[in-house]
C-alpha positions as CSV (number, residue, x, y, z in Angstrom):
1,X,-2.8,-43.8,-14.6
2,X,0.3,-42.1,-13.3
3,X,-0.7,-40.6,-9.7
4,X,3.0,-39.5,-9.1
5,X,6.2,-41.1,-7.1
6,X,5.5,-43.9,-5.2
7,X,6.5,-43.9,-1.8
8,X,8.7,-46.8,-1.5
9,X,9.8,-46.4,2.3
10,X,6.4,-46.7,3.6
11,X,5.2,-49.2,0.9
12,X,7.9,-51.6,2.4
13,X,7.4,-50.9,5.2
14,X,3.7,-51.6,5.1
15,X,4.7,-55.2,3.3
16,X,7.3,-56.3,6.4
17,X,4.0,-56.4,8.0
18,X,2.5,-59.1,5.6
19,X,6.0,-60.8,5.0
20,X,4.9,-64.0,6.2
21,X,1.7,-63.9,4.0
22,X,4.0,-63.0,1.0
23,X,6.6,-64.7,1.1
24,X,4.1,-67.9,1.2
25,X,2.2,-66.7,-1.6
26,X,5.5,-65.6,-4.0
27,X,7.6,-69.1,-2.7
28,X,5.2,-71.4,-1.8
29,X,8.0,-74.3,-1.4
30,X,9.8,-72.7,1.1
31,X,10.1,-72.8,4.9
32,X,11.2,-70.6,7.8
33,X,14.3,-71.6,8.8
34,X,15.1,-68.9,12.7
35,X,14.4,-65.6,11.3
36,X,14.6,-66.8,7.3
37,X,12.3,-68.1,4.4
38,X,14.1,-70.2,3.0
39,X,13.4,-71.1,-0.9
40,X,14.1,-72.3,-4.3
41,X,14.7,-69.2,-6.6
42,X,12.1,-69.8,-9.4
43,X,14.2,-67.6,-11.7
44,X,16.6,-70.4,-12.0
45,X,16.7,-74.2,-11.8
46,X,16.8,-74.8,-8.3
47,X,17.1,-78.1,-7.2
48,X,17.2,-77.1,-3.6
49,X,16.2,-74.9,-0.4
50,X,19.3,-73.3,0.8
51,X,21.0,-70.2,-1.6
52,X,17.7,-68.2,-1.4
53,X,16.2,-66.1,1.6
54,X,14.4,-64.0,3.0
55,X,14.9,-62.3,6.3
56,X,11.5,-62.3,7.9
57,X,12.0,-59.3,10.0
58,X,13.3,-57.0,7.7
59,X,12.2,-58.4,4.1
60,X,16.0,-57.8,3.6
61,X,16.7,-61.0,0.3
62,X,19.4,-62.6,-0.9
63,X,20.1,-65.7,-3.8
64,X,23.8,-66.2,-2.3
65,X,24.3,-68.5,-5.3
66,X,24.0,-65.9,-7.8
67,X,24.5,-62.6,-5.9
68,X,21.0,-61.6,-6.7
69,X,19.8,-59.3,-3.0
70,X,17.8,-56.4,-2.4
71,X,16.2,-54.6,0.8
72,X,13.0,-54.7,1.0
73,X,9.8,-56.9,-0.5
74,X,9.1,-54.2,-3.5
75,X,12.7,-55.2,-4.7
76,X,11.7,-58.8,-4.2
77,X,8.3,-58.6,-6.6
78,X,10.6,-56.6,-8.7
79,X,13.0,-59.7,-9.3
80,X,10.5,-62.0,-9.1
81,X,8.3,-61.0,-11.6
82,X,10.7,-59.2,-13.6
83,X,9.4,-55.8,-13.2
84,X,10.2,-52.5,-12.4
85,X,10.5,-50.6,-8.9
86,X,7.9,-48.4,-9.5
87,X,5.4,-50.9,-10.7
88,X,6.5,-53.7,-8.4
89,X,5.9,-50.8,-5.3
90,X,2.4,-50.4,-6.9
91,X,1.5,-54.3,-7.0
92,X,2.7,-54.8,-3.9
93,X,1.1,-51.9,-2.3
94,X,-2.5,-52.8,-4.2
95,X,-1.5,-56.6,-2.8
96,X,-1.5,-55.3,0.8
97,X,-3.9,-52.6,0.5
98,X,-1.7,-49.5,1.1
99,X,-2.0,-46.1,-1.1
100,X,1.1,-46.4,-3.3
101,X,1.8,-43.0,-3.8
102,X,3.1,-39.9,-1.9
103,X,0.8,-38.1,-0.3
C-alpha cells in the first residue's frame, strides 16, 4: 500500500541510532575497528575484512575496492539487498520501528 514519500532524512536518522544493532545483523562477520564496522562485502567474494565499512557514527559506507558508498543505512539495505530507496527506507524503518512516511 503506497502511503506517500518516505521520509528518508528522518528514517536515517532514526537507523544511526540502531547502527550497531544493524550493522551486526546485515554483516555479521565483521568487527569495529575506532569508529568503523569493518566487513566482507557479501555482494562479492570477499576473502577479507578491510575494503568494506561502515562509519558507526554517521552510517556513512564505503567498499573502497569497488567504489560502491552511500550516506546513510537506507542506502546500505538498498545495496545490500539489492533494492530500491524507497523500499529499502520502508524495511528499514519497519526494522527499527519508525513511521516511514511523511507525515
Amino acid at each position: 500500500m503506497n502511503q506517500g514519500h518516505v521520509d528518508f532524512p528522518r528514517v536515517a536518522a532514526a537507523a544511526v541510532c540502531h547502527v550497531d544493532t544493524i550493522v551486526r545483523r546485515w554483516l555479521p562477520d565483521g568487527k569495529t575497528e575506532g569508529p568503523e564496522w569493518v566487513a566482507r562485502n557479501p555482494r562479492r567474494s570477499d576473502k577479507r575484512r578491510g575494503s568494506f565499512k561502515v562509519n558507526l557514527r554517521t552510517g556513512k559506507w564505503g567498499d573502497f575496492a569497488t567504489g560502491h558508498y552511500g550516506g546513510d543505512l537506507v542506502s546500505l539495505a538498498a545495496y545490500l539487498f539489492d533494492l530500491d530507496q524507497r523500499n529499502a527506507g520502508i524495511r528499514v524503518a519497519e526494522m527499527i520501528g519508525v513511521f516511514p512516511y511523511e507525515h
